[in-house]
C-alpha positions as CSV (number, residue, x, y, z in Angstrom):
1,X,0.0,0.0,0.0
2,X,2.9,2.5,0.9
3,X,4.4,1.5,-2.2
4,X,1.7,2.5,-4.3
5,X,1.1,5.7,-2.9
6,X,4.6,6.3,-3.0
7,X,4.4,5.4,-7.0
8,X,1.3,7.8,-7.1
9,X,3.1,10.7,-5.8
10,X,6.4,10.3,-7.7
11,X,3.7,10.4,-11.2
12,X,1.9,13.4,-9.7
13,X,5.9,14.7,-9.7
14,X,6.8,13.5,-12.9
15,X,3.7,15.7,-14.3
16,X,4.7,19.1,-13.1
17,X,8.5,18.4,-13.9
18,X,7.8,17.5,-17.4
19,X,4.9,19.9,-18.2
20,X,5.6,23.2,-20.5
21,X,6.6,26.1,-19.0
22,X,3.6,27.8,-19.1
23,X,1.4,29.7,-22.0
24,X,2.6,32.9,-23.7
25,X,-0.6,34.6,-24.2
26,X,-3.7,35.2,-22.1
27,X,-5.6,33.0,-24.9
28,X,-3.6,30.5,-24.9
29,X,-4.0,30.3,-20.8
30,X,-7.8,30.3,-21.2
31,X,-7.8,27.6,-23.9
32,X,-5.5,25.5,-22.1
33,X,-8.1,25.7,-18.5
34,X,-11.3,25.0,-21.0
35,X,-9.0,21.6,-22.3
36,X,-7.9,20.9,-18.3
37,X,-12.5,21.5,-17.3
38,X,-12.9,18.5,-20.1
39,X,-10.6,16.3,-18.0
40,X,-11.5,17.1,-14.6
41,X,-14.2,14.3,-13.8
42,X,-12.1,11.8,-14.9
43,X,-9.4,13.5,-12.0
44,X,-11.6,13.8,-9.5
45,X,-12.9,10.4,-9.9
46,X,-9.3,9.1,-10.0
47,X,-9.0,11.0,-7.0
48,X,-12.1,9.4,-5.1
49,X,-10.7,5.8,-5.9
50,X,-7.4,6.8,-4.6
51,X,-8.8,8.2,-1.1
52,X,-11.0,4.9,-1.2
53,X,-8.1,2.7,-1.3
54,X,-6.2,4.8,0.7
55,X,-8.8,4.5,3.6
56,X,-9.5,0.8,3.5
57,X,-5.9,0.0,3.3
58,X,-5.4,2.4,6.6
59,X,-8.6,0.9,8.3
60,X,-8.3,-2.9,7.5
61,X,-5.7,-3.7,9.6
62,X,-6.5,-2.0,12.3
63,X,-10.3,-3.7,12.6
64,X,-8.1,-7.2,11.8
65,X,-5.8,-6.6,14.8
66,X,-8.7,-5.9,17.1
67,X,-10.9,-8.7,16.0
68,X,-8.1,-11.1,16.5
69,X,-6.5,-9.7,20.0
70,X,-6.9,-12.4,22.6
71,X,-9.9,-12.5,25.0
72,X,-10.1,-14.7,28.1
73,X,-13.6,-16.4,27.6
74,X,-14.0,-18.9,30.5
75,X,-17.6,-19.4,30.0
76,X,-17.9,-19.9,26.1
77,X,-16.7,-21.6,23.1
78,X,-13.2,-21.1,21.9
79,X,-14.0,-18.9,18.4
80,X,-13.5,-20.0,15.2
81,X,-13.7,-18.5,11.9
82,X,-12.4,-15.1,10.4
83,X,-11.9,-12.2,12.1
84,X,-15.1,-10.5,10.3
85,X,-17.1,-13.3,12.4
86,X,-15.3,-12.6,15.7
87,X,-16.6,-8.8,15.6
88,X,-19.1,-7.6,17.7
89,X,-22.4,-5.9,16.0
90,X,-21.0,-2.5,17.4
91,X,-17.6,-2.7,15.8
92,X,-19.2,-4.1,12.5
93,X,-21.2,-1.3,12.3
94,X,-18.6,1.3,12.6
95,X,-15.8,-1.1,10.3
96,X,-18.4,0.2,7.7
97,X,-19.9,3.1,8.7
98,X,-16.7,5.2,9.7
99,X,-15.2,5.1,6.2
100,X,-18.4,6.0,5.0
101,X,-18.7,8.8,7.5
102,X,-15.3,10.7,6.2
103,X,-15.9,10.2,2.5
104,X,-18.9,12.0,2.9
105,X,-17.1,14.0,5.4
106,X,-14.7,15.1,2.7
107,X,-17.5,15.1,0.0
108,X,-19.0,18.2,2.3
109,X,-16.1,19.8,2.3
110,X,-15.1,19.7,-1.0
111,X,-18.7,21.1,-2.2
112,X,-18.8,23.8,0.6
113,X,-15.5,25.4,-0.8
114,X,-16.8,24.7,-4.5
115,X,-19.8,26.7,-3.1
116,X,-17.4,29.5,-1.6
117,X,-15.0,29.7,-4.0
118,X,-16.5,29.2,-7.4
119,X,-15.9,26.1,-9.4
């Protein structure tokens, strides 16, 4: 995971270091920010994947390492199966529901400075 984000960034870093100086003219600035507005869902949703994997690669192990941490159970059967079955209902709910909770967290965010700032 740390290599591919790693990769990511050294890309993003390629991009500016290899990109043109910069236009001459005040046309050619505008038509080159009507070309980049064609591409920018495509980013964005690039973007939105990253964050996703980014997020379950971050939270994953850390829901894994609770479910399996050892518990003295004197009363009950030794458990058995993967660590999505040993979770309780309370930390299943929030192995989804946190992830969800700061994408659309972020998803706020990003639309309430689209809102301020223009798009």
């Amino acid at each position: 995971m740390s290599l591919a984000f790693v990769l990511f960034f050294l890309a993003v870093g390629a991009f500016f270091l290899l990109a043109d100086s910069g236009p001459d003219t005040v046309s050619e600035c505008l038509a080159q920010t009507r070309k980049a507005k064609e591409g920018a869902p495509f980013v964005n949703s690039l973007f939105a994947a990253l964050l996703v994997v980014g997020l379950t690669g971050a939270i994953a192990p850390i829901v894994k390492r609770r479910a399996l941490r050892a518990r003295l159970q004197v009363h009950s059967n030794i458990p058995t199966g993967g660590w999505w079955s040993r979770l309780s209902t309370g930390e299943r709910i929030a192995a989804i529901g946190v992830p969800i909770a700061v994408v659309a967290a972020i998803g706020a965010t990003m639309s309430g400075f689209s809102d301020v700032f223009g798009t």
